[in-house]
C-alpha positions as CSV (number, residue, x, y, z in Angstrom):
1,X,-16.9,-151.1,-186.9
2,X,-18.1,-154.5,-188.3
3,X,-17.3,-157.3,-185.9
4,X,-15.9,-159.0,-188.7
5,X,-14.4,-157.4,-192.2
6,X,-16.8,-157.4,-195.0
7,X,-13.4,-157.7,-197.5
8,X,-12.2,-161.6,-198.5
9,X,-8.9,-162.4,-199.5
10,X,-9.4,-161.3,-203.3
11,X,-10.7,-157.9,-201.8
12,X,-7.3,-157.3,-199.7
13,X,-5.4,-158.1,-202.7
14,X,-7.3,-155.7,-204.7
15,X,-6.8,-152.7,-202.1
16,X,-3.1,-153.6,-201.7
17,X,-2.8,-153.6,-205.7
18,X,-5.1,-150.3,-205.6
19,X,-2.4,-149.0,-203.0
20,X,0.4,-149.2,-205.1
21,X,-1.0,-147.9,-208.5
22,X,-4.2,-146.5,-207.8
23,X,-5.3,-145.1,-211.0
24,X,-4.1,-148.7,-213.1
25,X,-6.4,-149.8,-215.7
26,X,-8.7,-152.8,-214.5
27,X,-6.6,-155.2,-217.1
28,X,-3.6,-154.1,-215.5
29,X,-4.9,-155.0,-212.1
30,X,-6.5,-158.4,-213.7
31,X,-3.4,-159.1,-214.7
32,X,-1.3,-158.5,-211.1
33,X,-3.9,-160.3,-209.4
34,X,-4.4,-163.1,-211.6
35,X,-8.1,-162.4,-212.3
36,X,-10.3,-160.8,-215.2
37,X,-10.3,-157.3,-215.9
38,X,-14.6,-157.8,-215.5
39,X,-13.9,-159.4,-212.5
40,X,-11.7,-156.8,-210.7
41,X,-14.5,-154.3,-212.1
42,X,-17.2,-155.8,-210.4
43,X,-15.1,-156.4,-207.3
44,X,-14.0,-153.0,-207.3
45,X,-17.5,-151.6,-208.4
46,X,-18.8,-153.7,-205.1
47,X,-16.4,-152.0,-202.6
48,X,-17.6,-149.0,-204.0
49,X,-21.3,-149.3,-203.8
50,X,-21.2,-150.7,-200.0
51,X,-19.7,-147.6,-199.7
52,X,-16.2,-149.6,-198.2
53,X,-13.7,-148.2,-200.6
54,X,-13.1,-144.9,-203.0
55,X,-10.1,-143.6,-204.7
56,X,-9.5,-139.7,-203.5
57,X,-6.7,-137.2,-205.0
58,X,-4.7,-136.3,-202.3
59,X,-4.2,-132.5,-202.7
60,X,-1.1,-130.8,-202.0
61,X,-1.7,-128.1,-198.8
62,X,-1.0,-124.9,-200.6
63,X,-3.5,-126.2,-203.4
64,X,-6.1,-126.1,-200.4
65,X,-4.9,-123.4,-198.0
66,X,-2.7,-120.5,-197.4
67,X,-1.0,-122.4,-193.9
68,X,-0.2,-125.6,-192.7
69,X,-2.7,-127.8,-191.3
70,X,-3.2,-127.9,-187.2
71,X,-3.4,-130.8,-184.7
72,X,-5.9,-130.2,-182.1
73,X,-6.9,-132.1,-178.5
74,X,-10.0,-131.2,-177.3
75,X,-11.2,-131.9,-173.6
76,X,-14.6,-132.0,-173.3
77,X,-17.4,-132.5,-170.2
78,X,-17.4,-135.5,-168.9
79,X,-20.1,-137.7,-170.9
80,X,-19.7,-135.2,-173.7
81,X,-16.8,-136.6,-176.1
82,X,-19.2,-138.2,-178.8
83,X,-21.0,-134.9,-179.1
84,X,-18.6,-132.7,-179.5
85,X,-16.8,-134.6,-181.8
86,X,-19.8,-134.8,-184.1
87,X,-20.4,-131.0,-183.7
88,X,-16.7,-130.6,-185.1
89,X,-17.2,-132.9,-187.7
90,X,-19.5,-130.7,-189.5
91,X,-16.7,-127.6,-190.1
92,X,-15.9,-127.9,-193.2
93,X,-12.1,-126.7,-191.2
94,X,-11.9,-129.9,-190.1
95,X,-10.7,-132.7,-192.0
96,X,-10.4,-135.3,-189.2
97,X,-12.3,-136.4,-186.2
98,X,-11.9,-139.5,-184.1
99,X,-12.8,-139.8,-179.8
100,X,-10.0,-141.0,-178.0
101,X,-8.1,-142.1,-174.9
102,X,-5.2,-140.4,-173.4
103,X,-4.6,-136.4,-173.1
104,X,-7.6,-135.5,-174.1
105,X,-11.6,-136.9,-175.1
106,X,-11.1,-135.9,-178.8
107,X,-8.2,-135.2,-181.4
108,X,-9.1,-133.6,-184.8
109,X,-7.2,-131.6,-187.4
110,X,-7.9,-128.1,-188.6
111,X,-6.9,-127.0,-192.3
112,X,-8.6,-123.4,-192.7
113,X,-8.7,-121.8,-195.9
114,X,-7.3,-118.6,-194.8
115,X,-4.9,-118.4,-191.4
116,X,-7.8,-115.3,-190.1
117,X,-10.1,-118.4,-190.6
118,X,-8.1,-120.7,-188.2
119,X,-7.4,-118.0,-185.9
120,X,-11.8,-117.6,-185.6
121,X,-12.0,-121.6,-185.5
122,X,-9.0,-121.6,-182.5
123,X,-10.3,-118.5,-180.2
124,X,-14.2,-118.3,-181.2
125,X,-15.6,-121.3,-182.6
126,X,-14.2,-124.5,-181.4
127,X,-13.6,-123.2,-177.3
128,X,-17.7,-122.6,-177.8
129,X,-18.5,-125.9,-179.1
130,X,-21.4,-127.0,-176.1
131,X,-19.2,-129.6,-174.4
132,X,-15.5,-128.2,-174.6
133,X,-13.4,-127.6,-171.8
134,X,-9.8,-127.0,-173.4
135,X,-8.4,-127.3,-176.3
136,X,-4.6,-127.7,-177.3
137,X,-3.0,-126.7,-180.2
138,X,0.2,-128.2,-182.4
139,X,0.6,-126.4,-185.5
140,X,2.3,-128.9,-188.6
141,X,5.9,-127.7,-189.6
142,X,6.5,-130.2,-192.4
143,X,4.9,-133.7,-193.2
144,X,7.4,-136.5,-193.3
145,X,4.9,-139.4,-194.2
146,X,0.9,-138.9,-195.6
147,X,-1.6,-141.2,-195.9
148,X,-0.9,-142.2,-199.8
149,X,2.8,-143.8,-198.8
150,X,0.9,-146.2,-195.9
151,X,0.7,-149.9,-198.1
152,X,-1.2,-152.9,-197.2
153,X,1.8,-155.6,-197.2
154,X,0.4,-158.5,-199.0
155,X,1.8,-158.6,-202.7
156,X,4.8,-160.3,-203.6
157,X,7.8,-158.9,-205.2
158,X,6.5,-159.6,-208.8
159,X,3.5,-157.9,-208.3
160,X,4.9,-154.8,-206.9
161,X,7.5,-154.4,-209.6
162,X,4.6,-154.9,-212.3
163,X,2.3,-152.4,-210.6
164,X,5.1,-149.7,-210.4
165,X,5.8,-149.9,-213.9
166,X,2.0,-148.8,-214.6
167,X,1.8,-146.6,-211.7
168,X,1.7,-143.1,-213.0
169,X,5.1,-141.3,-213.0
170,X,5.9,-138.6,-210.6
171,X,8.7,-136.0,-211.1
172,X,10.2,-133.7,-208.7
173,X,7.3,-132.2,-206.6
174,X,6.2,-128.7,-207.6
175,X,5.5,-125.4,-205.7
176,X,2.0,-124.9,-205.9
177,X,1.1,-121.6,-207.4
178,X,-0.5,-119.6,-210.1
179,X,-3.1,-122.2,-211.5
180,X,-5.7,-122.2,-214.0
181,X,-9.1,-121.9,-213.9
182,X,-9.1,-125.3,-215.6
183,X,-6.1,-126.5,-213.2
184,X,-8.1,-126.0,-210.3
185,X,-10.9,-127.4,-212.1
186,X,-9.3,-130.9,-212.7
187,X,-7.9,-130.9,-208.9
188,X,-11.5,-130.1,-207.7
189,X,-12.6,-133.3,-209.8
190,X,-9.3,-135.7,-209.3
191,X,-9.9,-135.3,-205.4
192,X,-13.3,-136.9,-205.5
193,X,-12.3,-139.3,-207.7
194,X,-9.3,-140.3,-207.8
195,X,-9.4,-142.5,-211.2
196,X,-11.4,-139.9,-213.1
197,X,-10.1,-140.1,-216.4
198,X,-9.6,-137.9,-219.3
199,X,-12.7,-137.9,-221.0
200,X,-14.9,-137.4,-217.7
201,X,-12.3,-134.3,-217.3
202,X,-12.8,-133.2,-220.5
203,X,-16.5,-133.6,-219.6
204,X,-16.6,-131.8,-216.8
205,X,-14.4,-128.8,-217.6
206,X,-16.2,-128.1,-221.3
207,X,-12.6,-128.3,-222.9
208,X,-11.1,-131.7,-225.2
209,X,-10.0,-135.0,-224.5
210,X,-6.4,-134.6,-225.4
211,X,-6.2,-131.0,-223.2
212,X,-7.7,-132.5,-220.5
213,X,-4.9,-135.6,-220.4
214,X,-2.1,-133.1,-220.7
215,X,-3.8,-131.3,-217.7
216,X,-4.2,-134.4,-215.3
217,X,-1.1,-136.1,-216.5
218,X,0.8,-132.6,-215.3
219,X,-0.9,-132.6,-211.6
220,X,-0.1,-136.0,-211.3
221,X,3.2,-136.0,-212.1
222,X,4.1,-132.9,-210.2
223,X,2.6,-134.2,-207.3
224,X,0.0,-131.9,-206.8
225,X,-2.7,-134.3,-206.3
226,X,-1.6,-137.6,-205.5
227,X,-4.3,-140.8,-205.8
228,X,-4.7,-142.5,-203.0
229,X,-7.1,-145.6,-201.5
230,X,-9.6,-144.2,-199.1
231,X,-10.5,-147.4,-196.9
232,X,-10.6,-147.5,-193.1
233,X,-7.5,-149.3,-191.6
234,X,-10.0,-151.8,-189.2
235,X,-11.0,-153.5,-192.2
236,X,-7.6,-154.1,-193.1
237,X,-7.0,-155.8,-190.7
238,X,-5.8,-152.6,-188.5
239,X,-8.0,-152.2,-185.7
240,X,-5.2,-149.8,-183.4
241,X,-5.1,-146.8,-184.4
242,X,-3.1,-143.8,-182.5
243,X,-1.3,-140.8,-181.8
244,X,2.0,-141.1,-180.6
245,X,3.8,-137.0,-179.6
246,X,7.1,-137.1,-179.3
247,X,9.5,-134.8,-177.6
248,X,13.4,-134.7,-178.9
249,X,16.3,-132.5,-179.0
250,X,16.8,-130.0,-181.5
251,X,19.3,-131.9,-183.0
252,X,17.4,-135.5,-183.1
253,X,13.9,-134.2,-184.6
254,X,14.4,-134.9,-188.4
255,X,16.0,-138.3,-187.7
256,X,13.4,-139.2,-185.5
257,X,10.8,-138.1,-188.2
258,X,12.4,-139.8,-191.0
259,X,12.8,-142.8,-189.1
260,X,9.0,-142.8,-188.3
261,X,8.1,-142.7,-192.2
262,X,9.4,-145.3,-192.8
263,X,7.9,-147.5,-190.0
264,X,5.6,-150.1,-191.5
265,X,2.6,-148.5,-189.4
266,X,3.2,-144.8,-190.1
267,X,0.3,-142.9,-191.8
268,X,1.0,-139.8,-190.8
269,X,4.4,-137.9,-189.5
270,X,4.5,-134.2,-188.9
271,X,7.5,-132.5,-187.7
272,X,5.1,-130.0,-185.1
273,X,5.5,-126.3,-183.3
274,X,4.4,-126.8,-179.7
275,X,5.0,-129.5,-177.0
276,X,5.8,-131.6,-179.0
277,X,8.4,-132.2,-181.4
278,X,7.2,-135.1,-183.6
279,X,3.6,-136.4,-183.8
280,X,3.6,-140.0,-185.2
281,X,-0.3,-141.3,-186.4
282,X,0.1,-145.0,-187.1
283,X,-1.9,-148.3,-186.9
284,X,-1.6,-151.9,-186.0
285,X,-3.3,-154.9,-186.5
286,X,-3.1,-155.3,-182.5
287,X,-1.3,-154.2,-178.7
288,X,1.7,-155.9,-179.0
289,X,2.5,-154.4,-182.4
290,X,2.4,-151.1,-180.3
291,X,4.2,-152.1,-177.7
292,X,6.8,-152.9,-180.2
293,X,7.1,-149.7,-181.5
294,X,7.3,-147.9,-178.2
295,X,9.5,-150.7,-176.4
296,X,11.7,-151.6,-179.0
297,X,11.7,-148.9,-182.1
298,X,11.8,-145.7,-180.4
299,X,14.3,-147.3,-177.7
300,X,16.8,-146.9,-181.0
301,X,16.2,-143.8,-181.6
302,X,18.6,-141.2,-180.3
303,X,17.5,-137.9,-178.7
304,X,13.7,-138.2,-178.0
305,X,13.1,-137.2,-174.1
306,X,9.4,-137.9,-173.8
307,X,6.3,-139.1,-175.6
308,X,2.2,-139.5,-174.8
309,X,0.1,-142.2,-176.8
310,X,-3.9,-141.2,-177.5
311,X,-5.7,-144.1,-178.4
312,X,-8.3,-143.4,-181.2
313,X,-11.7,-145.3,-179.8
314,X,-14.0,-144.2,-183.0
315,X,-13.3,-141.9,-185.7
316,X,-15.8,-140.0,-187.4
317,X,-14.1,-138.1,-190.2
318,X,-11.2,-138.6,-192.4
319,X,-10.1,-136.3,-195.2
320,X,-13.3,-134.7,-195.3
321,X,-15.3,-137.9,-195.9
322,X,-17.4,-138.7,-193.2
323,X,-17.7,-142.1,-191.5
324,X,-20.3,-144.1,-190.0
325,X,-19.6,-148.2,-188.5
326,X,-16.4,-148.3,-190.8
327,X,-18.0,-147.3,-194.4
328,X,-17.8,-143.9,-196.1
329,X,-20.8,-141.5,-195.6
330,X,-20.2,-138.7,-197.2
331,X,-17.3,-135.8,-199.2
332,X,-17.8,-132.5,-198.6
C-alpha cells in the first residue's frame, strides 16, 4: 500500500456518499456533498482512472454457483506464502486472496461453479499448488453481513437521509432461479459496473431502453445484484484488516452473528460448518480498535468458548478484481 492515501477529504466524502447510494446520479451526489455535478464527475472519473475506485454489482451466490462459498487456510513452505498466494489468485474459484499471520500463511475463499468443481479445487488442485503444506476448510452456512452493508462513517445525518431517498429501492430479497437469457445478461454487465445504466444495457443486450430499465430496476430491487463501492479499506483510512473464528454454543451462534453485523468494522460474517462457529472479517483504522473488539465486544457476548485472529499482511484479490500496492488491477 501507499505510505500515505492518494484520497483528500472531498474524495472520502465522495466514497462514503458512493457507499450509501451507489448508483445516484452525479447531481444528486453534487448536491449531498455540496459540490457540482461536473465536479463530482471528474472526481469520480479520477478515482476511476488511477484505478483507486469502481462500482461492482454484488451478485447474489445462487446467481453465481450451485453451493455456498468456502473459507480456506492454506499453510505453505516456509518462504513460500507470497507464491502460493499468487498461484491461487489466478483460479478463477477463487474470489479472495490475502497472506497473513496466525493459523496459517494464507486465507482465501473458494466459490466454484459447480460443488464437483470445489470438490477438484479442495482434493486435487489447491493441496498441489508448489508450496502448500495443509490446507483447512470452513464451508459458509449463511452470510449475516457482506461487503455492500460496510459504510465509511463520515456523513452527517442530513446527508444520509437525502442519499437514502435516491438510493435505489429494494424489496424483499428473491430466490434466485429460472432467469433469462437477457437477466443474466444484465447481471453479467451490472457486476462490472455497477452504475451501468439503461441505455448501455440496452446497448449491450441488443433489446430497448425502456426493457432494459424494467430489467435492471427488477435485479436491483430484488436484491439480486446489489451495487456496491469497490475501494480497498487502507485508503480509507483502515489499514487492519482480519479474520476473527469464533467458537460458540449451539444456542449463542445466531446472536453472536447478528451481533457481529452490526459492529462498525464488520465486512463480512458467515455463520460456518467446521471449527468454527462464526468467522467475523472486519477492519480498523488501528490495534487498539481490535483490541476493543476482542477485550470489550465479544466479552458481552454470551456463549462463545474460543476464537483465533489471522492478521491479513497483503491481499492480492478481492471479489475477483485483482490488486496490486492498493489500486485495482484487474476483473475477471
Amino acid at each position: 500500500m501507499p505510505e500515505t492515501s492518494p484520497l483528500d477529504d472531498a474524495d472520502l466524502d465522495l466514497v462514503a456518499a458512493l457507499q450509501m447510494a451507489p448508483r445516484a446520479p452525479l447531481s444528486a451526489l453534487a448536491d449531498v456533498l455540496g459540490s457540482s455535478a461536473s465536479t463530482v464527475g471528474r472526481r469520480l472519473a479520477r478515482l476511476a482512472d488511477e484505478r483507486l475506485l469502481r462500482v461492482i454489482g454484488q451478485v447474489e451466490w445462487p446467481m453465481l454457483a450451485e453451493g455456498n462459498p468456502m473459507h480456506i487456510w492454506v499453510a505453505t513452505v516456509p518462504g513460500q506464502a507470497r507464491q502460493v498466494a499468487r498461484r491461487l489468485a489466478e483460479l478463477p474459484e477463487i474470489p479472495f486472496v490475502a497472506t497473513t499471520t496466525g493459523r496459517a500463511d494464507v486465507y482465501c475463499s473458494l466459490h466454484a461453479t459447480r460443488r464437483t468443481g470445489a470438490r477438484e479445487l479442495l482434493m486435487n488442485r489447491i493441496p498441489t499448488v508448489p508450496g502448500v503444506r495443509s490446507a483447512h476448510t470452513e464451508l459458509v452456512l449463511r452470510a449475516s453481513a457482506k461487503s455492500d452493508s460496510w459504510r465509511l462513517r463520515r456523513l452527517g445525518d442530513d446527508q444520509l437521509r437525502a442519499l437514502r431517498e435516491v438510493a435505489d429501492p429494494l424489496d424483499e430479497p428473491a430466490t434466485a432461479a429460472d432467469f433469462s437469457t437477457e437477466e443474466l445478461g444484465a447481471v453479467e454487465l451490472l457486476r462490472h459496473d455497477g452504475r451501468a445504466s439503461a441505455a448501455e444495457v440496452a446497448r449491450a443486450l441488443g433489446i430497448n431502453r425502456s426493457t432494459a430499465y424494467r430489467l435492471t430496476q427488477s435485479l436491483l430491487r430484488r436484491g439480486l445484484v446489489r451495487p456496491r463501492v469497490e475501494i480497498e479499506p487502507a485508503l480509507l483510512g483502515y489499514a487492519l484488516e482480519v479474520v476473527v473464528e469464533l467458537q460458540a454454543a449451539p444456542g449463542a451462534i445466531q446472536q453472536v452473528a447478528d451481533a457481529l453485523a452490526r459492529h462498525p468494522s464488520a465486512r463480512y460474517v458467515s455463520i460456518v460448518a467446521g471449527t468454527s462457529s462464526v468467522i467475523h472479517h472486519g477492519v480498523f483504522r488501528d490495534e487498539e480498535g481490535l483490541a476493543a473488539l476482542l477485550t470489550h465486544d465479544l466479552a458481552a457476548l454470551p456463549g462463545i468458548t474460543a476464537c483465533e485472529v489471522s492478521v491479513m499482511l497483503d491481499v492480492l484479490r478481492r471479489y475477483w478484481i485483482g490488486r496490486e500496492d492498493g489500486r485495482l488491477v484487474v476483473a475477471d
